[in-house]
C-alpha positions, 0 to 999 in steps of 0.5 A: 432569522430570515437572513439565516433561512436565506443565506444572506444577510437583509439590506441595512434599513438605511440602504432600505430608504426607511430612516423617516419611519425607523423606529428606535427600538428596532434601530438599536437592535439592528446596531448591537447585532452589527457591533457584535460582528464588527468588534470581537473585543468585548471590552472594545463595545460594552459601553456603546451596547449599554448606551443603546440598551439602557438610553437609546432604546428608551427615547420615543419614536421615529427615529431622529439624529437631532435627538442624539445631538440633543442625547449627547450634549446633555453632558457638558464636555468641560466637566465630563469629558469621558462620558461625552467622548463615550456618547460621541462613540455610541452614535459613531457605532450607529453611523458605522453601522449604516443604518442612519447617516449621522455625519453632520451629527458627529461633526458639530459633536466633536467641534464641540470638545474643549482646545487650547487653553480650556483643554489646558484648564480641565487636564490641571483641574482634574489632575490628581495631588501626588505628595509624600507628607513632610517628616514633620507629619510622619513623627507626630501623627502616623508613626506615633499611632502605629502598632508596630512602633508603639510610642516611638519618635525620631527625636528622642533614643529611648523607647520611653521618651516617644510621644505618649510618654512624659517626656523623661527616661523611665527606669528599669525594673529589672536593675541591672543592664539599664541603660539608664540609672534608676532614679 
């Protein structure tokens, strides 16, 4: 509001020389104001919005960036890469905003995502089995219990002979035009 009445925008906390005496709360709003103006998209800052709301605002004065190193490291980056690239992301709006320096921060975080072999390891583990089941599967367990069917199997000609049914050609009961001879 102030900025408003004045016409210009207050200096950022940071430039201020408060960051020993920043307080959370007022660190959080600061940065959803800043992020608001900065990125239009809304897609592009709900998770960084959400992470200050719901956890960052939350975490108990003064304002310190080893608590976000510590925030951002309770998720191994092994397991759960999206949401330690998405913490990484909501302490990297909060530097961006200029209200607290977090470079070093940044630094150590992004050293610690996973390289070489153990990046090649979490890429083949969380990948996905995409296979269409062999025939086999199909004629004996899917298509045999399907409406639209009712009974049919690949091996055998006749609607009679699927797998619900004994096995041998049933008769027709209407005598002529079978296909079969009555038995």
């Amino acid at each position: 509001m102030r900025g408003h009445r004045k016409g210009q925008w207050p200096e950022p906390l940071a430039a201020r020389g408060r960051t020993s005496r920043l307080r959370w709360q007022g660190l959080v709003e600061a940065c959803i104001a800043d992020i608001e103006v900065r990125i239009c998209k809304e897609g592009s800052r709900v998770h960084a919005i959400n992470d200050l709301k719901l956890r960052v605002a939350r975490f108990r004065d003064p304002a310190d960036p080893q608590r976000l190193l510590s925030w951002a490291m309770e998720v191994n980056p092994l397991t759960h890469l999206k949401r330690f690239n998405r913490r990484i992301e909501t302490i990297s709006q909060i530097h961006r905003s200029g209200l607290m320096d977090l470079t070093a921060v940044l630094q150590q975080l992004t050293g610690m995502r996973p390289k070489g072999a153990a990046e090649k390891i979490r890429k083949a583990s969380s990948m996905r089995v995409r296979v269409i089941p062999p025939m086999l599967t199909w004629s004996t367990g899917w298509i045999g219990s399907s409406p639209f069917t009712s009974g049919y199997s690949p091996a055998s000609p006749c609607s009679g002979c699927g797998p619900m049914s004994s096995g041998t050609p049933k008769a027709s009961t209407t005598g002529a035009g079978s296909a079969f001879p009555a038995t």
